[in-house]
Phi, psi and omega in degrees: 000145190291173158270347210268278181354292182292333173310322211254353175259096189310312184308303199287313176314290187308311162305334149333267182262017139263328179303312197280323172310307182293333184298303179308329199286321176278335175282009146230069223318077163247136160274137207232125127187175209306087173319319190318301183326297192271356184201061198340145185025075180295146198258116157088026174196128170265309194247103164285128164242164173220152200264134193248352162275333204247341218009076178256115189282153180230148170248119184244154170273123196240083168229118180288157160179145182264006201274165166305322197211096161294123137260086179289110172288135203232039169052058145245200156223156144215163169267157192298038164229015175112354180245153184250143207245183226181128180272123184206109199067054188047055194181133183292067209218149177009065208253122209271335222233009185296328178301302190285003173232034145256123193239017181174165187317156162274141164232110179241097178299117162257092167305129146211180197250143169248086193083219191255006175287109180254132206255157157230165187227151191226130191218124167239119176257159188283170189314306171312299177307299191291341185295309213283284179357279198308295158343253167302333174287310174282354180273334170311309167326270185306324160279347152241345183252308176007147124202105170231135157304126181099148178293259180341081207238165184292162164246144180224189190241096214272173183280329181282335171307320201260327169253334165097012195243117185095013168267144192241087178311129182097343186280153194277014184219163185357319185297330175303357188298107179317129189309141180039019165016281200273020194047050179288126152298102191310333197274325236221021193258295205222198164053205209286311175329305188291316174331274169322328162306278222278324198254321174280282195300152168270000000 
């Protein structure tokens, strides 16, 4: 499949990586799967996996993108001043309850090409860390860069948010996120490490 073709098909990207994500989980013999297959966009969990000596389950988040600079979108809203809203009698307000309905780690897939060859690269945070993010970052966002039409704008995770990589101190744009804010452990990001964060430790 070409790539500039697979960058713009959401469908085909996000099924990527959950596919790649259920591969690793099984090759470090957790059994995995795809909520999705039986029940198209399952709300707030893509992958149950379960440890099959303990069958203790993790409900994991699955968010993909194929683009050169991800910006991953994570279903929320917020208003231009940093809080995140919530549509309700036809009117927008406050949503207090947004926290409790993330219920397990995230894993944030970057599809690329090496050649003709497709790479992924994977990073995982606990439920807390993306909670944390999310959290200071769109509010960092909105008090300093911000600019939009409309109270109601989408929130998304830039790839440089997440990884600390490609932040511009000072800078007047996204890139300006003060580097590691929210304390992610950089060791503790991606490869066995990342694993072990999100499956292993409490």
């Amino acid at each position: 499949m070409d790539y500039k073709e697979l960058k713009g098909d959401k469908s085909r990207v996000g099924k990527l990586g959950e596919t790649a994500v259920i591969l690793k989980l099984t090759e470090m013999g957790w059994d995995a799967f795809n909520l999705n297959a039986t029940n198209p966009n399952y709300k707030g969990v893509d992958v149950l996996a379960v440890n099959p000596k303990t069958l203790e389950p993790k409900f994991i988040q699955v968010k993909s993108s194929a683009s050169d600079e991800p910006n991953f979108p994570i279903g929320l809203i917020s208003d231009t001043k940093g809080n995140i809203i919530v549509r309700k009698n036809k009117q927008w307000v406050k949503d207090n309850e947004w926290k409790s309905r993330f219920v397990g780690p995230w894993v944030f897939v970057h599809i690329k090409t090496d050649g003709e060859e497709i790479k992924y690269d994977l990073y995982m945070l606990t439920k807390e860390e993306v909670i944390k993010l999310i959290e200071d970052s769109n509010r960092w966002y909105w008090n300093n860069v911000g600019k939009a039409k409309g109270d109601a704008q989408p929130v998304g995770l830039p790839l440089c948010w997440i990884t600390g990589k490609g932040l511009v101190q000072g800078a007047q744009t996204f890139r300006g996120y003060p580097q590691n804010n929210v304390g992610i452990d950089e060791n503790k990001l991606c490869g066995d490490a990342g694993w072990v964060k999100i499956l292993v430790e409490k």
